[in-house]
Phi, psi and omega in degrees: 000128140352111156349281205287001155281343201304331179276311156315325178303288213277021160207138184296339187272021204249138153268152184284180181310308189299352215082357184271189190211069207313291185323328218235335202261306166347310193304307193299328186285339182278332165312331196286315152326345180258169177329127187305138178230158189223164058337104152211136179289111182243203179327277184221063177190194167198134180263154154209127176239132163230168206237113153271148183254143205230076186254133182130150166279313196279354194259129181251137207286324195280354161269013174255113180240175192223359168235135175272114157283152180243328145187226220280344184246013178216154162230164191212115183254142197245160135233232212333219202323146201252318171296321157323294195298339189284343225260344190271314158325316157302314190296308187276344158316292175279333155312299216268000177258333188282321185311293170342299173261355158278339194218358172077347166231173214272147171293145188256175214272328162307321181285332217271282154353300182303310184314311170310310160332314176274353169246006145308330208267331172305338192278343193271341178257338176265165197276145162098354160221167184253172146320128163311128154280037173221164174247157182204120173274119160261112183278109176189163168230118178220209203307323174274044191059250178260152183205137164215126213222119171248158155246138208247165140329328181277348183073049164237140170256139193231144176265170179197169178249321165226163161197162177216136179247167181118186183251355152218067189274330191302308185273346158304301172313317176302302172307293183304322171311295188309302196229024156286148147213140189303319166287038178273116194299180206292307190276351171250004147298291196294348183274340168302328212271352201281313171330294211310332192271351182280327172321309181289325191261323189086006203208146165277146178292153140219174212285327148326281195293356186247095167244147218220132202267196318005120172247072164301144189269149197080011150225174193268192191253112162219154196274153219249096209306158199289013185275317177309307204292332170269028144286270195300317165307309169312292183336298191268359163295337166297000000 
């Protein structure tokens, strides 16, 4: 770093000369660090595959987790800080419990996005807190159709048709540009997203370290038990 950043470093609310904003770009490296997550928009759905990371022999896989439900029509696959990301989790939750009982339907996935949105970006203008250090891929279907939503640290929401978070997103992205295509049904979704992650990871998924979301439409959004998920790796390694 520059001398001449260092006061621009150290407090979120100073922009440097340039316009950034170091706390926040910070914020993106902690994203960058965490386990790769894949999004992709198929036929008549939406997947989320995500790779936990599981060091240690002694770690029971299933308490590291990396996809949410957040309720019957939306799911949220994460990267970086797992504690940041559980507090946004909570948070979407009770939104989406208040839309319900305030109004008698299920909340749409965009307002829902937004609302999360607004409160990253509040972490970004005041003194005395940092930036959420997570991404959050968001899953979902309601009355305006299908949805996949990320979120940045700055607290801007991007729609994607496919998208990946994480520490290999760049050659993951690269991989889906060659080879999405929007009409692909549920199972050549999941054989891409499977691809895409060994691409990304360097490593084969297996049913510890691998979890995998799903929404289909006229169903609900469920994470998938690890058995199905070492069935469905095999099936496509094959």
């Amino acid at each position: 770093m520059q001398p001449g950043q260092m006061a621009y470093d150290r407090a979120i609310t100073v922009f440097s000369p340039d316009g950034r904003l170091f706390q926040v770009e910070y914020a993106r490296e902690a994203v960058k660090r965490g386990t790769t997550t894949i999004g992709i928009k198929f036929s008549n759905g939406v997947l989320l595959l995500a790779i936990k990371s599981i060091r240690g022999r002694l770690i029971e896989p299933s308490s590291r987790e990396k996809i949410f439900v957040i309720d019957d029509h939306i799911g949220v696959a994460i990267a970086g800080l797992a504690a940041d990301a559980r507090i946004l989790v909570e948070q979407a939750r009770l939104y989406a419990q208040i839309e319900k009982l305030s109004y008698g339907e299920p909340i749409l996935v965009q307002h829902l996005v937004r609302k999360l949105c607004d409160i990253m970006q509040n972490y970004t203008q005041y003194g005395g807190v940092r930036p959420f250090g997570t991404s959050l891929l968001v899953a979902g279907i309601d009355s305006e159709g299908k949805h996949l939503l990320e979120t940045d640290p700055s607290g801007v929401m991007t729609g994607y048709k496919a998208d990946s978070i994480g520490r290999g997103r760049e050659k993951v992205m690269e991989f889906l540009e060659k080879h999405y295509r929007e009409d692909m049904g549920y199972e050549e979704a999941l054989a891409l997203a499977i691809k895409a992650i060994k691409v990304g990871e360097e490593m084969e998924p297996s049913p510890e370290n691998t979890e995998i979301g799903v929404i289909l439409e006229g169903e609900k959004f469920r994470i998938l038990p690890r058995e199905e998920v070492g069935e469905l790796l095999e099936r496509f390694a094959k």
